[in-house]
C-alpha positions, -999 to 999 in steps of 0.1 A, spaced: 0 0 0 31 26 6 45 16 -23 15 24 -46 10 60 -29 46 67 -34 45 60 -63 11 78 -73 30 105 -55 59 104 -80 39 104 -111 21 134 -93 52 154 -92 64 141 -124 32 158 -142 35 184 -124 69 194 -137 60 185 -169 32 208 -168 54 237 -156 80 226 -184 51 231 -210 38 267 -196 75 278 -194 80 274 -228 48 281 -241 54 316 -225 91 320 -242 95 326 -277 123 301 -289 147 319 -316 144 297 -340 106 293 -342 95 327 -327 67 330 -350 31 312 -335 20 298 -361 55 272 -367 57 268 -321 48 238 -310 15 229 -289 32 222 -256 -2 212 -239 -10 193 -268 24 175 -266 21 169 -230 -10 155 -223 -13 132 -256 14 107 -247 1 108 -210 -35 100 -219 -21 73 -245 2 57 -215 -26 64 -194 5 80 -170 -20 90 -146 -53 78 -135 -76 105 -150 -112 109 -165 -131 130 -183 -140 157 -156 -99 161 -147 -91 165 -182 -117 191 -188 -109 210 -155 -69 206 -163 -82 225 -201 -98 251 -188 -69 258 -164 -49 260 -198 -70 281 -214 -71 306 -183 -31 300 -184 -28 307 -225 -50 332 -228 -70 316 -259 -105 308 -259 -123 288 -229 -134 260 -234 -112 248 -263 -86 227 -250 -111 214 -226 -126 201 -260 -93 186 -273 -83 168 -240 -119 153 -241 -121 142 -275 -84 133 -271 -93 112 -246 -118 95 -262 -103 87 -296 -76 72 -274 -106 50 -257 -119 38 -289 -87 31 -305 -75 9 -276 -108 -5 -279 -103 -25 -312 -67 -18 -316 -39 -36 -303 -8 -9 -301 24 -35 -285 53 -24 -311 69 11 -318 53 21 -350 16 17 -340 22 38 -307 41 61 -328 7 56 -352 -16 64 -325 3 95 -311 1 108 -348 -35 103 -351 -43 120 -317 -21 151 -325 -33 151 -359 -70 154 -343 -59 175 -318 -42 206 -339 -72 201 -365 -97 210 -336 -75 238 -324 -72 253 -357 -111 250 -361 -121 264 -332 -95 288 -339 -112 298 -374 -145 294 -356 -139 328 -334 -115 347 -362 -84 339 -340 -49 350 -353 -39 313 -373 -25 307 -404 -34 278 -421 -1 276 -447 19 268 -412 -7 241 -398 19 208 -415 50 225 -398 26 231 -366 16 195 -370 50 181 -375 68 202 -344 38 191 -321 42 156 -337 80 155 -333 76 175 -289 50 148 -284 70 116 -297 99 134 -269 74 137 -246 69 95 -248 100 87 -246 106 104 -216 75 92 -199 84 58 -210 121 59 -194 108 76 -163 84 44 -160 110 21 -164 134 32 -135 122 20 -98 
């Protein structure tokens, strides 16, 4: 029983840093992608491989609460990554339903199709309310999310592994 609240504890903290990591450098503008439209979803990033891996136990109502903290954090519109984490979460449901995903390429599969969802709902909802978005950037947007989020796993991945 200590052992599982320590280590609930540790993957506590762990998000927790990771979720610090991602508003720090959502907040600084990286010199060689300073413009918006080409910077990578960090939120987006984070919490794909962590619903995917299932890193933490959480549900709908956490997911939506932990969105509309980013939205209040980001500054965008309320509401919308509350969407994404929710339909994130359940695209993620129904692929694990009649999908196996044991070797590298179909998780690297399945983290492409829930960015690729993701980033098309943000731009959306983005064009929805006349938000600043260019659409000519949204396969480098795609690809720099794609490329943060397949980081992101690894790194969740290795921090499982030690004891």
């Amino acid at each position: 029983m200590i052992k599982i609240n320590t280590l609930k504890k540790n993957e506590f903290l762990t998000f927790c840093i990771f979720f610090l990591l991602a508003l720090l450098l959502s907040g600084i503008s990286i010199p060689l992608i300073s413009n918006a439209g080409v910077m990578p979803d960090y939120f987006l990033a984070l919490f794909i491989p962590l619903i995917a891996t299932r890193f933490m136990k959480m549900n709908i109502y956490i997911l939506f609460f932990l969105g509309l903290i980013i939205d209040l954090l980001v500054g965008e519109l309320i509401g919308q990554y509350g969407l994404i984490l929710i339909t994130i979460y359940f695209t993620n449901f129904v692929l694990n339903k009649y999908l196996l995903f044991k070797s590298l390429i179909m998780r690297v599969l399945q983290h492409l199709i829930l960015t690729t969802i993701g980033i098309i709902i943000l731009f959306t909802s983005s064009l929805s309310y006349e938000l600043n978005i260019n659409l000519g950037l949204f396969p480098i947007k795609l690809l720099t999310t794609f490329l943060l989020c397949i980081f992101y796993a690894k790194l969740i991945q290795s921090l499982r592994r030690k004891p």
